[in-house]
N, C-alpha and C positions, 0 to 999 in steps of 0.2 A: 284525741283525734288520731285513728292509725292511719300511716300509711301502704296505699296498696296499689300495689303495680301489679296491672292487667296487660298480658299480651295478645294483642290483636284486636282489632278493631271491627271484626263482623258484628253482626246485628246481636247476637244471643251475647257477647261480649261487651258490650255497650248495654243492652240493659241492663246486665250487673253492674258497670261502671257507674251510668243513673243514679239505682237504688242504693247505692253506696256509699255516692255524694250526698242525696240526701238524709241518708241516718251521719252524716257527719263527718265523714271519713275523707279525706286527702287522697285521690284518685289521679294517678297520671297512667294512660293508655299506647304504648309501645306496641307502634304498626308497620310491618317491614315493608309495605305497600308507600303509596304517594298520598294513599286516601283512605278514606273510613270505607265502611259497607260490606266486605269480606267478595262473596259471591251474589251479591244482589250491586251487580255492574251497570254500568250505561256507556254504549255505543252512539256517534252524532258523525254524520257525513251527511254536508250540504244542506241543512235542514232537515236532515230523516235522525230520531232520536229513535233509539234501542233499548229495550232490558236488555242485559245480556243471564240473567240469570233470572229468579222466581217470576214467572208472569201474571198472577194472581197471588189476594190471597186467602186464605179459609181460615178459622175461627179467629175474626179480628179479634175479639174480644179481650186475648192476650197482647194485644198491644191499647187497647183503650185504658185496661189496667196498669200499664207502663207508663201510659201517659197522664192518669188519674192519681197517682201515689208519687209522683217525681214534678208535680208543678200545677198550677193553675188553667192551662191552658189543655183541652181534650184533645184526644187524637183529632177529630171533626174537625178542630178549631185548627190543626198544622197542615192537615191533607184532605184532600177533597176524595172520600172516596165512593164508589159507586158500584152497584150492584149487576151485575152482568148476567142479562137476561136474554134469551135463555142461556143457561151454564155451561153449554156444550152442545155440538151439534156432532153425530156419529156416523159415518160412513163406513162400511161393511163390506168385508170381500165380495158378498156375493151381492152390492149396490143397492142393497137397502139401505135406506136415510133414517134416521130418527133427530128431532131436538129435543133436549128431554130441559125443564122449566128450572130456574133458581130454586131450591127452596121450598118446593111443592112438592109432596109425597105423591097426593091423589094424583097430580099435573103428569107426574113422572109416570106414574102407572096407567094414565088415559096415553100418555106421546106414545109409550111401549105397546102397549094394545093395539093403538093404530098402524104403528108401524111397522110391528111384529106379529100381529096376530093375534085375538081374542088370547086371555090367559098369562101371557109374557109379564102384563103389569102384576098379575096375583103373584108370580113365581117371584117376579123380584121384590115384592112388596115384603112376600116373606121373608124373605132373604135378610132385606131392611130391620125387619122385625129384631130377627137375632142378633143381627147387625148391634144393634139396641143395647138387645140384654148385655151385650159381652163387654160395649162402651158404659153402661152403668155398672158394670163390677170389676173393671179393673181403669175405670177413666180416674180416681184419685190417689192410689200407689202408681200406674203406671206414668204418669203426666201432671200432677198434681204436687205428688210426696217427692222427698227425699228418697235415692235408691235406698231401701228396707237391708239394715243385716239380713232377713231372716228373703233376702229376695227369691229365693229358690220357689217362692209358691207362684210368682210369676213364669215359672215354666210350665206352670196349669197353662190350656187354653180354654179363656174364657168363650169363645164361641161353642152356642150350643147346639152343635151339627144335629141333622136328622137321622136318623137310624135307618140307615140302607141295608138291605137285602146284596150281600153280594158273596158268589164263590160259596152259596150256603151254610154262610155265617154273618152274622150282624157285624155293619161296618159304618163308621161315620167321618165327615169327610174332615180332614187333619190339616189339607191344604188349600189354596186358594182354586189350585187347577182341577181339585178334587170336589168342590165346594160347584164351580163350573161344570164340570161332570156332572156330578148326581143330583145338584138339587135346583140347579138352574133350568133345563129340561131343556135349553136353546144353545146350540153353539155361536149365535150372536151376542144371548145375553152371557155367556162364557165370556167372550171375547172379549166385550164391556168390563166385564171385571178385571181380568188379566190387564187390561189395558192400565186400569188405576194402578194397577202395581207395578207394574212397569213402569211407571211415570215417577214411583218413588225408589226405583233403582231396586225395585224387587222379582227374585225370579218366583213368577207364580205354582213352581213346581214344585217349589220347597218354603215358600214362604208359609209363617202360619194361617189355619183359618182366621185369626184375632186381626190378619191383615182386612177384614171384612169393615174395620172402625174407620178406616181411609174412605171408599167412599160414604159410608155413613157422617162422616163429618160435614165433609162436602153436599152433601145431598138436603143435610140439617142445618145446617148451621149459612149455609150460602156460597156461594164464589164472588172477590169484591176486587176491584182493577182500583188503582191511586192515577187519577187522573195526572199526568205529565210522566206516567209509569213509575213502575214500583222503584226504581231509586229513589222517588219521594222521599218515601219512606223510611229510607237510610236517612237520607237526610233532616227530615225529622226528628229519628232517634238521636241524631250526632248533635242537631244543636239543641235539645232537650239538654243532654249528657253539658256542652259548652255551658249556656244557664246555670247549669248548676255545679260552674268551676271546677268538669273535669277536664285535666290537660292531654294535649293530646302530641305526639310526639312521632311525626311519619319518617319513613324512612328509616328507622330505626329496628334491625333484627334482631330481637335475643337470641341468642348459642346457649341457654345457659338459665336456670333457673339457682340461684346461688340458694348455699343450704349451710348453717351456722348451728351449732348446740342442737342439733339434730331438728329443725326446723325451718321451712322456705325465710330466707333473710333479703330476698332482693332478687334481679336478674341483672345476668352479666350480657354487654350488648357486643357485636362485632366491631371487634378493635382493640377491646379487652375495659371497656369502660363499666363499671358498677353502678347500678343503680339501687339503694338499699329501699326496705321495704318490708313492713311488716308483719304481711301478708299478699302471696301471690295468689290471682285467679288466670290460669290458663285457657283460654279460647281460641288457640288451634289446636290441628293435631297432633297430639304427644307423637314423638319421636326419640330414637333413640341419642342416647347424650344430651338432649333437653332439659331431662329430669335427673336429680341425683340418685346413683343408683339403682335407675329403670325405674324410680318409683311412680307409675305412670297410670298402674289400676286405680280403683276408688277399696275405700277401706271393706267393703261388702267382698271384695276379691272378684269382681266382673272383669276379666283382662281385655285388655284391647285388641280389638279383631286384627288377626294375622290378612296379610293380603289385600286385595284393593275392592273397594265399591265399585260399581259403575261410573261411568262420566254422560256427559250427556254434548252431544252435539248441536252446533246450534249455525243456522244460516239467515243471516239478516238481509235482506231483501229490501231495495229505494226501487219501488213503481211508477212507473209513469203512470196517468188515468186515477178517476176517482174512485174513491170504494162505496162499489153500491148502496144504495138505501137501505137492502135485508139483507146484508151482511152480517153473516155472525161472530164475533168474537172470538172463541175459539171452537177451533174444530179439528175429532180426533179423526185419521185415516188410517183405520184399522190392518195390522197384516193379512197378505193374503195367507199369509202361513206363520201363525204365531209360536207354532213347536219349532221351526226351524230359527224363528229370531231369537225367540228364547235361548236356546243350543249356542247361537252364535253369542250375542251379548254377554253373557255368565260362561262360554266357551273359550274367550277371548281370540273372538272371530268379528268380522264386518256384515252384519247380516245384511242379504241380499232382497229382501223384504221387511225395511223397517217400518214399524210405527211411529206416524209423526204429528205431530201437535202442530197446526196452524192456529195463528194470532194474531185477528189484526183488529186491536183496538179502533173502535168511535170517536181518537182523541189528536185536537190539532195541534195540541205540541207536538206528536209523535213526526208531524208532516212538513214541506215545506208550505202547503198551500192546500187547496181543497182540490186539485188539480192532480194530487199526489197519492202515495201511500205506504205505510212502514209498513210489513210484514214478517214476522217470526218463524221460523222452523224447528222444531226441538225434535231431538231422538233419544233416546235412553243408548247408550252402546257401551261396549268393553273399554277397558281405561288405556293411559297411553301405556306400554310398555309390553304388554300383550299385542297391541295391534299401535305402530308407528303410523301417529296421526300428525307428525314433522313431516311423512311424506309426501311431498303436491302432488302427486298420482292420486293416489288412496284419498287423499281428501276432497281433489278435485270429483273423483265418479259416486262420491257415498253425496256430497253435495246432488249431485246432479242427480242421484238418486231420489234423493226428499224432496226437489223442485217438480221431477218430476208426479213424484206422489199426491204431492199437493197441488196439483195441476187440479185433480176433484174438487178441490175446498176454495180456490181463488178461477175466476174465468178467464181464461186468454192470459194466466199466469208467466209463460215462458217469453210472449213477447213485451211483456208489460217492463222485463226487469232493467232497470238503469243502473244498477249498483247491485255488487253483490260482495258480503264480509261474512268467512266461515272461522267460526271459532269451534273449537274441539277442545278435548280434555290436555292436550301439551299446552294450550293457552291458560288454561282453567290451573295446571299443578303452576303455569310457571307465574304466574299473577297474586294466587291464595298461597302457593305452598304445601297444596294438598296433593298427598303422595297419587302419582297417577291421574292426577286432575278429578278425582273421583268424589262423588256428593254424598253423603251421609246421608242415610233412610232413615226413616222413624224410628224407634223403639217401638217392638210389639208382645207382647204375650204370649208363652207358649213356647213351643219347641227347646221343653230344656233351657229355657234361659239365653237361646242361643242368640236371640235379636234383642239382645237389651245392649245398652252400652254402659261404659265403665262410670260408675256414681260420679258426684258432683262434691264429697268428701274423701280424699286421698287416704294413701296410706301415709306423707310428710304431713307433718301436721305446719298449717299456714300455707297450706297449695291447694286450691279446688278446680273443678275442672266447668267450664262453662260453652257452651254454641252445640251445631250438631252433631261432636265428634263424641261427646256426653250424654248422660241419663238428660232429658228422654229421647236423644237423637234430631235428625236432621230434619229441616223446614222448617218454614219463618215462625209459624207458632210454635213448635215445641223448642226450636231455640230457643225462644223469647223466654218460654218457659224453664228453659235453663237458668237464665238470669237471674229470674225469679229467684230458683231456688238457692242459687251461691249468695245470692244478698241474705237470704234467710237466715243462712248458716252460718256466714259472718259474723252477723249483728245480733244474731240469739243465741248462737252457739249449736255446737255439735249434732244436740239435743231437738232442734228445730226440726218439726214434720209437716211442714209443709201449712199456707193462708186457709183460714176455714171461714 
């Protein structure tokens, strides 16, 4: 039986904890926080309950597996989850609506047609298409495997753009903005897209076309709400992880990854106390002095991104009044100038036109009564230290900027509100730890390798790295699927490439 001290308690850290307990191993989890769950938060004033973080989720599948290999009992059987139909409802600068269906390809290309215009559903169906090919050839190294020594072929992008005519030379689109450009033919259905990437803290200017597999997942695979919101779901994983006698230890910050005969041997915790250990699995973000001798990349040599991801802001909202009958779930509110928000957000500016994600769950735990109503705000923006979201000015008018925004997507919005709780990315760095409050994007394909993150096998041997600061990156699946992979390599050794 090894023992193995994991620090941090998010979700992609906890399903290696799981998987670890049940191949056999002595599992204690060292959380600087009060609680488990990392950024999948909950907010409660008066009887309105909050996400404070993921509000959906997409390919559960990854966590059915978490729950199918760690115990007897199914994901189904710990959380109620349910399929949120339609997936999204979109509002456009220039006010046109669409709702585009869960899970239905044809459904999606009939909403678009209607909404857009005969032909919009062909463009984007094809879109879809490629969408496809490029998730069947890099969906098992990139999100499946082990980060690859040989990962440099991951700077291909798998997306197999159209051959454009352009400047009187063949040209194919390289980026997501580029991809909206020339082969979307709609500056709405453009906008649709950029929108997904934005949502994962991507700037669609420079992100790669391989980011085209985000909403292809989405569009495939479903969008799924955990009735009493997605803290369930933490909570699920945590007392899965309890079950099966891993401990867990809050309050506790490691300073310190202790390193013995050239090997992770334990973590040192604030105070100067030792905890010895095996082997360490890491699930925040490396920082400096954490690791002995920065050794912080994964053995492939991917280093860890200099500078800060996105943050995401977020306004909880207790309504007086009930939430209509045809309410939808969530709804994007498109900018009215997406080149400018882009500029601002990746500028480390406050965009004056943001994109906002409206949410208001079908669910009465969210309420105090039927009388009532929680509703969500998210925005994708620059992180704290670029733009000082400690300021009450700056926070109060960006707030009142998304209320107002979403004044489209909820009716009689402004006078309905009885409570209002704005969290921003100085709440998010000072809660997680995460430099600048900022959220980890996926891992993508393409661009030179520049959107991968550093492997899940270090260069210290007995240190791996696991959540979304890791191979394959940010979001509750491919966290999850971090987990996955650290249990792999643990318990099979080095040599492990990943469940077939």
């Amino acid at each position: 039986m090894a023992r193995i001290a994991v620090i941090g308690a998010g979700t992609g850290a906890m399903a290696a904890a799981a998987r670890l307990a049940v191949a056999g191993n002595k599992v204690t989890v060292y959380e600087r926080s009060a609680s488990y769950g990392g950024s999948v938060g909950r907010h409660e004033h008066e009887g309105f309950v909050f996400d404070t973080g993921p509000g959906l989720l997409h390919l559960p599948a990854v966590q059915r597996d978490l729950f199918v290999k760690t115990g007897k009992e199914s994901l189904e059987q710990c959380v109620t989850l349910t399929q949120v139909d339609p997936a999204g409802r979109h509002l456009f600068a220039d006010g046109t609506a669409v709702s585009l269906p869960n899970a239905s390809r044809a459904g999606v290309a009939s909403a678009l047609d209607a909404a857009l215009g005969a032909g919009a559903g062909e463009h984007w169906t094809g879109f879809l298409e490629r969408a496809r090919d490029a998730w069947d050839r890099s969906r098992r190294p990139l999100l499946e495997e082990p980060l690859r020594a040989d990962h440099q072929v991951l700077g291909r992008d798998p997306y197999p753009a159209l051959k454009q005519r352009r400047l009187l030379r063949t040209r194919q689109a390289a980026t997501v903005a580029e991809i909206g450009a020339w082969e979307l033919a709609d500056a709405r259905l453009a906008a649709l897209l950029d929108g997904y990437a934005l949502s994962y803290g991507l700037d669609p200017r420079s992100a790669p076309a391989s980011a085209a597999l985000l909403p292809y997942m989405e569009q495939s695979f479903g969008s799924w709400y955990v009735l009493g919101g997605m803290r369930e779901l933490a909570r699920a994983v945590y007392e899965r992880c309890v079950a099966r006698r891993v401990e867990f230890v809050f309050g506790a910050e490691v300073v310190r990854v202790v390193e013995k005969d050239g090997r992770a041997a334990g973590v040192e915790l604030t105070g100067g106390e030792v905890a010895e250990a095996d082997r360490v699995v890491l699930g925040v973000r490396p920082h400096a002095g954490l690791v002995p001798g920065g050794q912080v990349w994964g053995a492939d040599d991917v280093p860890v991104r200099a500078g800060s991801a996105p943050g995401r802001f977020v306004v909880l909202l207790s309504l007086r009044g009930a939430r209509e009958a045809d309410a939808v779930h969530r709804t994007v509110v498109h900018s009215a100038d997406g080149a400018a928000e882009q500029e601002a957000v990746f500028g480390g500016r406050v965009a004056a036109h943001p994109t906002v994600t409206v949410l208001r769950p079908d669910d009465p735990a969210t309420r105090p009564d039927e009388a009532h109503e929680a509703v969500t705000l998210t925005a994708t923006v620059a992180p704290q230290g670029p733009v000082d979201w400690t300021d009450p000015a700056v926070r109060q008018r960006f707030a009142d900027a998304l209320v107002e925004r979403a004044g489209a997507a909820v009716p009689g919005l402004r006078e309905r509100i009885l409570h209002t709780e704005v969290r921003t990315p100085a709440e998010t760095e000072a809660e997680t730890g995460a430099e600048g409050g900022a959220v980890p994007p996926p891992a993508l394909a393409g661009a030179q390798g520049a959107y991968l993150h550093p492997g899940n096998l270090t260069r210290l041997p007995g240190l791996y790295l696991a959540g979304g600061w890791s191979h394959p990156g940010g979001g509750l699946a491919h966290a999850g699927m971090s987990g996955t992979l650290v249990a792999g390599l643990v318990v099979e050794g080095d040599g492990f490439r990943g469940s077939r």
